[in-house]
N, C-alpha and C positions, 0 to 999 in steps of 0.2 A: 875870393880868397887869394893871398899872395904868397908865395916862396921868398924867404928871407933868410938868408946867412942867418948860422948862430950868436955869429959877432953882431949883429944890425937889433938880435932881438932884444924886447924893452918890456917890463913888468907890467905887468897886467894881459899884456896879448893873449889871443884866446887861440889854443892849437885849432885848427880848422879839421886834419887829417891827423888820425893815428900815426904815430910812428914809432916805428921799428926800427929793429939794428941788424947787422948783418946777417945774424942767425936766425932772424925774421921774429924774433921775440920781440912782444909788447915792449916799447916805453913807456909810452906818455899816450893816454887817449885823447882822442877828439873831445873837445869842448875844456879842458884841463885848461888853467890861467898858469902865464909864465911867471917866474919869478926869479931872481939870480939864483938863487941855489939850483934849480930845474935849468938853466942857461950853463953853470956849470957842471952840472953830470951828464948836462948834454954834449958840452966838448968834451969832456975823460973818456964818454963812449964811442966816441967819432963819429959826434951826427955832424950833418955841416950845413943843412939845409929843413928848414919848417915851415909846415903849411899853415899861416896864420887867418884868423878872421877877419874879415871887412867888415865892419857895423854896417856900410850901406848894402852890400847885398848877402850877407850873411845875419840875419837879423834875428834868424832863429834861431841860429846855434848862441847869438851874443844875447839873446832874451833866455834862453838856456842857461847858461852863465848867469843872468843874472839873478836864475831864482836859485841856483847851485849858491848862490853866495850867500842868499837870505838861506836855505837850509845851515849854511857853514857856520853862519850866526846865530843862529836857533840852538842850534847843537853847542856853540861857546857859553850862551848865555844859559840851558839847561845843562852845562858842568858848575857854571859858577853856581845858581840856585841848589845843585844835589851836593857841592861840595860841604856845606854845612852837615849832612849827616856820614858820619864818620862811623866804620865799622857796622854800618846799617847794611844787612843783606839785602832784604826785602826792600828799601831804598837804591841798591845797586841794580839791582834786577831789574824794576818797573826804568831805571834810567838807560840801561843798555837795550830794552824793550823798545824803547822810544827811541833810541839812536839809529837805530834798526829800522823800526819807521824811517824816519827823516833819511836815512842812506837810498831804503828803498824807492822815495819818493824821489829822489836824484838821479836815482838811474834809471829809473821808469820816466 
């Protein structure tokens, strides 16, 4: 893992460590992908400094990542498939069901 200014960091990096802000509250968890919006609320907040991933010796956390991302696809392309049924409870239900899954399977 490497410390990198927030100015240095670049899309897609994988947070290595949790981080927190001065009042020691949660930001951003370990294993979360950067993106410019996350780069900018990370300067509004005053971070200055994140612990990112190495794919060579963080391999777990970056193999982590990368089934987080087939879940994040799974979940896109099981909105686009339930989007056809409109006003359907019983459709909404068994879909939030399954979100629910696929989230749990993420954090586990």
């Amino acid at each position: 893992m490497s410390k990198v200014t927030v100015e240095a960091l670049a899309d897609e990096m994988i947070v290595a460590k949790d981080v927190y802000d001065s009042r020691d509250r949660l930001l951003l968890k370990k294993g979360a992908v950067l993106s410019r919006a996350i780069r900018e609320r990370l300067q509004i907040w005053g971070i200055k400094e994140v612990y990112v991933a190495d794919p060579e010796s963080d391999a777990d956390l970056c193999n982590a990542r990368i089934e987080a991302r087939r879940v994040t696809e799974t979940i896109e392309e099981l909105e686009r498939k339930f989007s056809i049924f409109t006003d359907n409870k019983l459709m909404d239900n068994l879909k939030e069901v399954i979100k629910e899954y696929l989230h749990e399977k993420l954090a586990g």
